[in-house]
C-alpha positions as CSV (number, residue, x, y, z in Angstrom):
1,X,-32.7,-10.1,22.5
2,X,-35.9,-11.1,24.5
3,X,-36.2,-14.4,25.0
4,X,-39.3,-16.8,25.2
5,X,-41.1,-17.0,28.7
6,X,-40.8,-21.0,28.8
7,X,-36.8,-20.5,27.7
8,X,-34.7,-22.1,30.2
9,X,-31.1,-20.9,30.1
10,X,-28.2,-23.5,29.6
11,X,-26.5,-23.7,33.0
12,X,-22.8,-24.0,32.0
13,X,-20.3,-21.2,31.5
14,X,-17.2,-21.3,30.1
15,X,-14.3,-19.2,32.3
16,X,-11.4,-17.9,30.2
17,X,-8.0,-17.8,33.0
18,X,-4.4,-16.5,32.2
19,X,-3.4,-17.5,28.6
20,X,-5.5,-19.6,26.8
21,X,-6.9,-21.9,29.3
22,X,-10.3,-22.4,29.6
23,X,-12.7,-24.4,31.6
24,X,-16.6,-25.4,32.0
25,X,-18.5,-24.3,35.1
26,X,-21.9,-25.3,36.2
27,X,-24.1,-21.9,37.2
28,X,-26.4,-23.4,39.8
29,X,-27.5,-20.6,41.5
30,X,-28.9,-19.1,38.2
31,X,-26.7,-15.8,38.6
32,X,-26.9,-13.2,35.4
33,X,-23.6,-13.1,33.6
34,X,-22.2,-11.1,30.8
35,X,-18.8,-12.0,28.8
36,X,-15.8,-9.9,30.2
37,X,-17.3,-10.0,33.6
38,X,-14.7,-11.2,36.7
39,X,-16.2,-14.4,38.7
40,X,-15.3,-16.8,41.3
41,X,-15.2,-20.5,40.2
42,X,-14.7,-23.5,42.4
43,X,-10.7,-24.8,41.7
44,X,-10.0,-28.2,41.0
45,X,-7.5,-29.1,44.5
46,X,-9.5,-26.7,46.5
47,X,-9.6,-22.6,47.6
48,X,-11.2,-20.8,44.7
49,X,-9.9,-18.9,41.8
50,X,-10.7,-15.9,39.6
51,X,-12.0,-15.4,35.7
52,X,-13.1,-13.8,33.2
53,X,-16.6,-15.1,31.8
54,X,-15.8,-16.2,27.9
55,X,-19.2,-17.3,26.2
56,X,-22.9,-18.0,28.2
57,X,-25.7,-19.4,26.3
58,X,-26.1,-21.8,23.6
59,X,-23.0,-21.0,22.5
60,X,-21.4,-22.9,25.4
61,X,-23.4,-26.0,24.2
62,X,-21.3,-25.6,20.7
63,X,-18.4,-25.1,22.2
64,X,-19.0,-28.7,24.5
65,X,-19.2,-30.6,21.5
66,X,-16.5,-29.2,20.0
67,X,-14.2,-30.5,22.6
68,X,-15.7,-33.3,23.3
69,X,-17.4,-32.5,26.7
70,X,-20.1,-33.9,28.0
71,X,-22.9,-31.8,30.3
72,X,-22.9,-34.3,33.1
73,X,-18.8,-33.9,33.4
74,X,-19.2,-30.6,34.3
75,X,-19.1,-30.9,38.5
76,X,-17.3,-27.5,39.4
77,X,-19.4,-24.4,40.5
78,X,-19.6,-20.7,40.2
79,X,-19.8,-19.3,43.9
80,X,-20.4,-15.6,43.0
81,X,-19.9,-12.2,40.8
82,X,-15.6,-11.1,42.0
83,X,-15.8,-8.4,44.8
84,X,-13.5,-5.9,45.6
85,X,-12.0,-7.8,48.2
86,X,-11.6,-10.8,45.6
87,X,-9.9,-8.7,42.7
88,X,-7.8,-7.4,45.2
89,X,-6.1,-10.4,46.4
90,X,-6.1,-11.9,42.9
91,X,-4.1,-9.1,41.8
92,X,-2.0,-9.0,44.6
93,X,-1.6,-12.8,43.3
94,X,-0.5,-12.0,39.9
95,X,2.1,-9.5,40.8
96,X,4.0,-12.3,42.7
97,X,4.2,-14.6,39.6
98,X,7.5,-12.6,37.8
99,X,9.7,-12.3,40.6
100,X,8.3,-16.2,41.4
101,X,9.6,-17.3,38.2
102,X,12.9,-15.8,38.0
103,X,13.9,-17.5,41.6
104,X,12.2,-20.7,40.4
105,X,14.6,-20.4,37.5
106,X,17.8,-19.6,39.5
107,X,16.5,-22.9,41.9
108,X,16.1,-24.9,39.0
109,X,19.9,-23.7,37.9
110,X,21.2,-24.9,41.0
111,X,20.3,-28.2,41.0
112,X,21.5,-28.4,37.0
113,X,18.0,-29.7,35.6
114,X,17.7,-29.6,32.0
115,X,14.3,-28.0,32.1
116,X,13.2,-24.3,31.4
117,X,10.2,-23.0,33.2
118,X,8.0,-20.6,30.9
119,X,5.5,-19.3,32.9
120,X,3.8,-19.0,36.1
121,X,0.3,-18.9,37.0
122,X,-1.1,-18.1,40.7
123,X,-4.2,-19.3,42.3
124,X,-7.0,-16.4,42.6
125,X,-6.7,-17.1,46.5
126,X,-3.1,-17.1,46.5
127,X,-2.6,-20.5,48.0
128,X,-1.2,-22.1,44.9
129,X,0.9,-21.7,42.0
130,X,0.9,-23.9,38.8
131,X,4.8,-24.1,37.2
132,X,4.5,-24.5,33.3
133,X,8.5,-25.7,31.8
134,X,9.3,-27.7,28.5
135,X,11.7,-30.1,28.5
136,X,13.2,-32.7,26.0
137,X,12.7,-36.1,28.2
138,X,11.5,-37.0,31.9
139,X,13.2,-34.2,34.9
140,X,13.5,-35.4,38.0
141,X,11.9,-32.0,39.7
142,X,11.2,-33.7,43.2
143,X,14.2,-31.6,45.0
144,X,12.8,-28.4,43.4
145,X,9.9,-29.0,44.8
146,X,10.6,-29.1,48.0
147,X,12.9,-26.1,47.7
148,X,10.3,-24.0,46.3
149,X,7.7,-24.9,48.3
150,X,9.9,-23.9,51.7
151,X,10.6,-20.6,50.0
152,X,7.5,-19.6,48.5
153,X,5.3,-21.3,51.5
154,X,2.2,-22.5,49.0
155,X,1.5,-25.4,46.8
156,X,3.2,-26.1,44.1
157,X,1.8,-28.0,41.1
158,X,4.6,-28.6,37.7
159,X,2.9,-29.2,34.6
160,X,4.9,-29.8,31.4
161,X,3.9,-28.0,27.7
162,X,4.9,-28.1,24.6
163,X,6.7,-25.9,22.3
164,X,3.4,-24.3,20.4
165,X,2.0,-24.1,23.9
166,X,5.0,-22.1,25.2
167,X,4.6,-19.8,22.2
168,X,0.6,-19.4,23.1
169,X,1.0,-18.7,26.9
170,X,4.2,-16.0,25.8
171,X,2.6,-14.6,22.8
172,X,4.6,-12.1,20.4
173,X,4.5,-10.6,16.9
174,X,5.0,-13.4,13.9
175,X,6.8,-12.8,10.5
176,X,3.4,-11.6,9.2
177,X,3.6,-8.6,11.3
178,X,0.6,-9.8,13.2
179,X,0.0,-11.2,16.4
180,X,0.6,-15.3,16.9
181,X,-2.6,-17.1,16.3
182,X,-1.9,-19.4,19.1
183,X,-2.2,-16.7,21.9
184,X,-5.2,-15.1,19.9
185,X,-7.7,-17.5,18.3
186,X,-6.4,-20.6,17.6
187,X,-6.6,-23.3,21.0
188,X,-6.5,-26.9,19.1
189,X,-2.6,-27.6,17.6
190,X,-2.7,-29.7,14.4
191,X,0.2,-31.4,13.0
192,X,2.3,-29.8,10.3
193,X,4.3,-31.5,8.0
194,X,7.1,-30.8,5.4
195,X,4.5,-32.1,2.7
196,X,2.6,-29.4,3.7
197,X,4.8,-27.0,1.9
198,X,5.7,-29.0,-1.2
199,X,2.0,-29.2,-2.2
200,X,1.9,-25.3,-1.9
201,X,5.1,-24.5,-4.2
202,X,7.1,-23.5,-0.8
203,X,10.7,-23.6,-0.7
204,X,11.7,-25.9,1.9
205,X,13.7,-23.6,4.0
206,X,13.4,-23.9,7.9
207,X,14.4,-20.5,8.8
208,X,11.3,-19.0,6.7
209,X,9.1,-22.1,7.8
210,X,9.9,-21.3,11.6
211,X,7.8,-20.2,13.7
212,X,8.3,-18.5,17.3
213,X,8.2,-21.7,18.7
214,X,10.9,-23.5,16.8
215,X,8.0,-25.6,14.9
216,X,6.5,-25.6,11.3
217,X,4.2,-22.5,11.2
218,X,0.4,-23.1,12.0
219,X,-0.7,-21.0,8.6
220,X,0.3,-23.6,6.6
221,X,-2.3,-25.9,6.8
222,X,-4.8,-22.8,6.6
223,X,-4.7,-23.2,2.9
224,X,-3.7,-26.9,2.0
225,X,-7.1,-28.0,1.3
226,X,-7.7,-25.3,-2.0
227,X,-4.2,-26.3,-2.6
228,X,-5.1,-30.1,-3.0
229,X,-8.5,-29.7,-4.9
230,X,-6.5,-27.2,-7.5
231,X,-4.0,-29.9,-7.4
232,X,-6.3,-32.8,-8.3
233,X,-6.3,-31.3,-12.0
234,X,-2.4,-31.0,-12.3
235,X,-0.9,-33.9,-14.5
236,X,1.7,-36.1,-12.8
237,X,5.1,-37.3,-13.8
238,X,5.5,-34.4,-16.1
239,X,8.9,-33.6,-15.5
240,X,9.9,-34.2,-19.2
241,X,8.3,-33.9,-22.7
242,X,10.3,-35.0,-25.8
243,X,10.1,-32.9,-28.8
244,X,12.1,-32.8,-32.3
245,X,13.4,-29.5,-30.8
246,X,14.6,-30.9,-27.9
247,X,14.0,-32.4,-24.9
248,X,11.6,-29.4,-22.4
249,X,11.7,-29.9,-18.7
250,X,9.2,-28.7,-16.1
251,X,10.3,-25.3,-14.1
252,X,7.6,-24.0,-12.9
253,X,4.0,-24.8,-12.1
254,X,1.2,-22.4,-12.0
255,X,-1.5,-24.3,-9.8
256,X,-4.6,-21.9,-9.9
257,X,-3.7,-20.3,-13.3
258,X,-3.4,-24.2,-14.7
259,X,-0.2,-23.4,-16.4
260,X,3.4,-25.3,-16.4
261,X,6.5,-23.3,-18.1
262,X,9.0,-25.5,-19.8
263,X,12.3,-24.4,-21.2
264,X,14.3,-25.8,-23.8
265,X,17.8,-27.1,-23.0
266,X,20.5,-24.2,-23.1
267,X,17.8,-21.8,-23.6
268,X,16.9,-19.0,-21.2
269,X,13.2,-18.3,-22.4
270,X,10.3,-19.9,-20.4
271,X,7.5,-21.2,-22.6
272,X,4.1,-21.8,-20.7
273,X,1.4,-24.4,-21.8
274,X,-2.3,-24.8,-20.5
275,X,-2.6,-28.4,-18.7
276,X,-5.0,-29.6,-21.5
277,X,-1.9,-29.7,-24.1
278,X,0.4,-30.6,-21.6
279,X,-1.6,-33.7,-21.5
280,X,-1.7,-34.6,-25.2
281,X,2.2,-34.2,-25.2
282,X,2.2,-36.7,-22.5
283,X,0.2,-39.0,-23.7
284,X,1.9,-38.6,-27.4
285,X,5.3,-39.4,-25.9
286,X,3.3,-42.4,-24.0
287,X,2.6,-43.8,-27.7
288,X,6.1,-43.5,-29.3
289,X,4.5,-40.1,-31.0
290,X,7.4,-37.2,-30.9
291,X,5.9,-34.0,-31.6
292,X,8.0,-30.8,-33.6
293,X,7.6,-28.3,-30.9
294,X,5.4,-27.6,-27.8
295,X,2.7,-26.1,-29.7
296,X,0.2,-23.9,-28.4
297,X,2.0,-21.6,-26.1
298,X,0.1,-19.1,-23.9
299,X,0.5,-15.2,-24.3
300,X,0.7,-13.3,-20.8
301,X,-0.4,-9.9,-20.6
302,X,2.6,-8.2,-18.6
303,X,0.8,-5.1,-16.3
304,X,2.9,-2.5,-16.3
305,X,4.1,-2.4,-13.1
306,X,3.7,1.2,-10.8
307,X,6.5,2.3,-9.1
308,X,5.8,3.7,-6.0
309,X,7.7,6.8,-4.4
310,X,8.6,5.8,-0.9
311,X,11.2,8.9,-0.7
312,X,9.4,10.9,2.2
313,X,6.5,7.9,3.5
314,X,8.3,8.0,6.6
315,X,9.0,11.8,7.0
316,X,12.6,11.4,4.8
317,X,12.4,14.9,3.9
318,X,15.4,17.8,3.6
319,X,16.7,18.9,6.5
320,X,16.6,22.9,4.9
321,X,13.1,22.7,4.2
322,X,12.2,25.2,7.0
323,X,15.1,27.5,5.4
324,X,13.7,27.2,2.3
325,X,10.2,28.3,2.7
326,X,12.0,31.1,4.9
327,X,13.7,32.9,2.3
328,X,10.6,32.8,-0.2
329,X,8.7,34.1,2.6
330,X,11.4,37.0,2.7
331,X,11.4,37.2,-1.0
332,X,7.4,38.4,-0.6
333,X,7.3,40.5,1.9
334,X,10.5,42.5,-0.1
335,X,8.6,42.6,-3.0
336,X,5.3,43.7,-1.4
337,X,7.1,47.0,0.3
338,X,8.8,48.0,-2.7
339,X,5.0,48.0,-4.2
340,X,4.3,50.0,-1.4
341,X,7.3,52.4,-1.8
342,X,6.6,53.0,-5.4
343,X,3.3,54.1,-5.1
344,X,4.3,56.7,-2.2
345,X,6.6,58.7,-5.0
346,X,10.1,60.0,-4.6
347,X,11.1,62.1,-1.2
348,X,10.5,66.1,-1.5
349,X,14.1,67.9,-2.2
350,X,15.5,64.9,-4.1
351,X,16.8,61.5,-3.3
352,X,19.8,62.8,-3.0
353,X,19.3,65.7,-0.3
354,X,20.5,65.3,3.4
355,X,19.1,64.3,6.0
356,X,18.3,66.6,9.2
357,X,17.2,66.2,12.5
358,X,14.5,68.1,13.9
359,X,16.3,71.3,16.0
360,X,16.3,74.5,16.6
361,X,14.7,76.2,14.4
362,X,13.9,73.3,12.2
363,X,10.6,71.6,11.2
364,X,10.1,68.2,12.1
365,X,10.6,65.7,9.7
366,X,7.3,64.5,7.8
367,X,5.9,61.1,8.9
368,X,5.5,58.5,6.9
369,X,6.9,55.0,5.1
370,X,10.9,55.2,4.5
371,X,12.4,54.9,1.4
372,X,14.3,51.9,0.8
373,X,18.1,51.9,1.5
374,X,20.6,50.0,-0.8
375,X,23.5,48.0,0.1
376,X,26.2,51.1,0.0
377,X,23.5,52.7,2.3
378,X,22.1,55.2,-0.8
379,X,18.4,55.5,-1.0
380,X,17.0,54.1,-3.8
381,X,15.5,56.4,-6.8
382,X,15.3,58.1,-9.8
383,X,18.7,60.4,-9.3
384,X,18.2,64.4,-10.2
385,X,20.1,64.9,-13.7
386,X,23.2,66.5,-13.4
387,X,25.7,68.4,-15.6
388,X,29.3,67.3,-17.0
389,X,31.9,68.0,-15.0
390,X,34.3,70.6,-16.6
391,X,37.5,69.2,-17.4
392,X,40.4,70.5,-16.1
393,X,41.9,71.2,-12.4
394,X,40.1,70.4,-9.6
395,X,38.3,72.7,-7.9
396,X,39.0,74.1,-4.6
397,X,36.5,72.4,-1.7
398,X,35.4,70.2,-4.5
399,X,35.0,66.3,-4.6
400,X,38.0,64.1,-6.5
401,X,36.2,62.9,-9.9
402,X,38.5,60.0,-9.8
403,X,37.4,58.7,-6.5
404,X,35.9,54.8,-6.8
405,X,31.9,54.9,-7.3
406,X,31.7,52.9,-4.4
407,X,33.3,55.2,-1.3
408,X,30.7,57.0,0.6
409,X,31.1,60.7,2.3
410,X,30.7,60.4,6.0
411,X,27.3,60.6,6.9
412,X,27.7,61.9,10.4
413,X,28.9,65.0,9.3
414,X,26.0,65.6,6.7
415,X,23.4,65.2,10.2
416,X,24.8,67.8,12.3
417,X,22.8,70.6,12.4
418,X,26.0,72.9,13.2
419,X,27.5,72.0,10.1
420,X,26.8,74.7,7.9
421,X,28.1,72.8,4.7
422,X,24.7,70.1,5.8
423,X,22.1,72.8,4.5
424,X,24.1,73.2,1.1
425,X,22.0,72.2,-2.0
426,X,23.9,69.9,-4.2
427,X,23.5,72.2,-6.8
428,X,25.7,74.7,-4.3
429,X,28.6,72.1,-4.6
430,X,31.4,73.6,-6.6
431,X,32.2,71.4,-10.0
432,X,28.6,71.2,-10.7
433,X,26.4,73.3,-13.4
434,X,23.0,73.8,-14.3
């Protein structure tokens, strides 16, 4: 967007640094800046340090009042856009502050102080390093700091945090499934209390409450305020009404749908009742006035509810699937050639006549698709009709009538060409007739 000619840019920028620290710089020398881009900023103990710009403009003004700062508080400088050189070195800088830790850690071990250190966080110049550590009460660190600052040879500056600020520097995944809010959006902590959680219907269970950082979860005051103006409606001191029937106690409480169940005593069932007759039972039992029953009892519309097939959402499938779309594949292509085989008609000479190779003497055999061999190895067919047998001895050179259907002569006679009992018709054979 063009702005006007007589528009004068706001002349503070707001830096975002490692985690979710962020500071107000003055930009004196009128230098063009975009959000995301690296500059150098003037550092509060001297040297200079590196950042990422967060929000220019008006914005920034919004953002000052929000936290309470005023424009003329604002002293430190932007020097310059980061050079090569400068991201360089700063990166060099941050690639120190893991291994830092850990020995800052093992020093810290040594000298048995009840103190953990968190984090880390290096100077863009590399001449100083800010320690972050939680602990329960004061720690005498004054020997640490002399023992890191001979072994890392830079200045050392120890700043305690609290738990919720440990959690926003570390970051991780919450029970939502989503990023903590603390190392995203969120930068003011607010108190959270157990009451928090009655108002809302909660059940007061710690490990559910929890969040990363050991402390009541930062979502629940999201929604305490709807909570409270639903609540404003909700009759108090409603734990019992008295009835003929029987005395009904309070169960549950619906706060948006206005509803409160009550249950009989050494009865299962649930009965729910809008909040307008709940509050003409109370007030009847207020004036001595005992009522037969509850009266007026709500009827809830039960949605069917969908069940939902989660069996192969996550790939869940059979392993033989593959082995299955195999064989039907087979199955096809068997069906397709014995289309193919019918419609080229039975073999000249019968399905039954022998096979010769092409010899001396011989004519090659015809090209063209081969007939389809069953299991015992026969061609498949319409076989040539044949004659009874004649009953009585068997004849000379003849087959054995009793022999099982499924034996088989050898082939390997029938294909030699030498074999002069291969050309012999099968209406030759002895045992046969016309």
């Amino acid at each position: 967007m063009d702005m006007p000619t007589n528009y004068k840019p706001f002349g503070v920028i707001e830096v975002k640094f490692k985690g979710s620290r962020k500071e107000f710089f003055l930009n004196s020398d009128n230098i063009y800046l975009e959000a995301g881009e690296l500059v150098v900023v003037e550092a509060a103990t001297g040297g200079y340090d590196v950042g990422h710009v967060s929000v220019t403009g008006e914005l920034v003004r919004m953002q000052m009042v929000k936290r309470r700062v005023r424009e003329e508080d604002v002293v430190k400088k932007i020097y310059r856009k980061a050079t090569v050189a400068d991201v360089d070195k700063w990166k060099a800088a941050k690639d120190l502050e893991w291994e830092t830790m850990h020995k800052s850690r093992t020093l810290a071990l040594e000298l048995n102080l009840s103190m953990k250190l968190s984090d880390v966080d290096y100077q863009g110049d590399k001449t100083k390093a800010t320690f972050y550590y939680t602990a329960e009460g004061r720690v005498d660190f004054r020997e640490l700091i002399k023992k890191m600052a001979e072994t890392f040879r830079i200045r050392i500056e120890m700043r305690q945090i609290g738990m919720r600020q440990e959690a926003s520097r570390l970051g991780g995944i919450g029970s939502c499934g989503r990023e903590l809010c603390c190392s995203t959006w969120l930068t003011d902590f607010k108190t959270v209390s157990t009451s928090a959680a009655r108002y809302q219907n909660l059940s007061l269970n710690t490990l559910k409450l929890a969040g990363q950082c050991g402390k009541l979860k930062c979502c629940l005051n999201y929604e305490l305020d709807t909570y409270m103006d639903a609540l404003k409606h909700i009759p108090d001191n409603v734990n019992v009404l008295k009835t003929e029937r029987g005395d009904a106690r309070l169960q549950k409480t619906d706060i948006f749908k206005k509803l409160m169940w009550f249950a009989y005593p050494r009865e299962e069932s649930w009965i729910p009742i809008p909040i307008s007759r709940v509050k003409e039972l109370q007030q009847m039992n207020r004036d001595g006035v005992i009522p037969p029953d509850l009266g007026e009892v709500v009827e809830i519309e039960t949605k069917p509810v969908k069940v939902l097939d989660y069996e192969n959402v996550v790939g869940q499938d059979s392993l033989t699937r593959l082995d299955e779309r195999r064989n039907q594949n087979n199955k096809k292509k068997n069906k397709s050639r014995n289309k193919n085989q019918r419609n080229d008609g039975p073999r000249e000479g019968g399905n039954n006549a022998p096979r010769q190779e092409a010899g001396a003497g011989q004519q090659p055999r015809p090209q063209g698709p081969r007939p389809q061999q069953n299991a015992g190895g026969q061609q498949q067919g319409p076989r040539p009709q044949q004659g009874p047998r004649p009953q009585g001895e068997r004849p000379e050179g003849g087959g054995n009538p009793n022999r099982n259907k499924n034996s088989r002569p050898n082939r390997n006679n029938q294909n030699r060409p030498n074999n002069p009992d291969n050309n012999r018709n099968k209406g030759d054979q002895p045992g046969t007739q016309e």
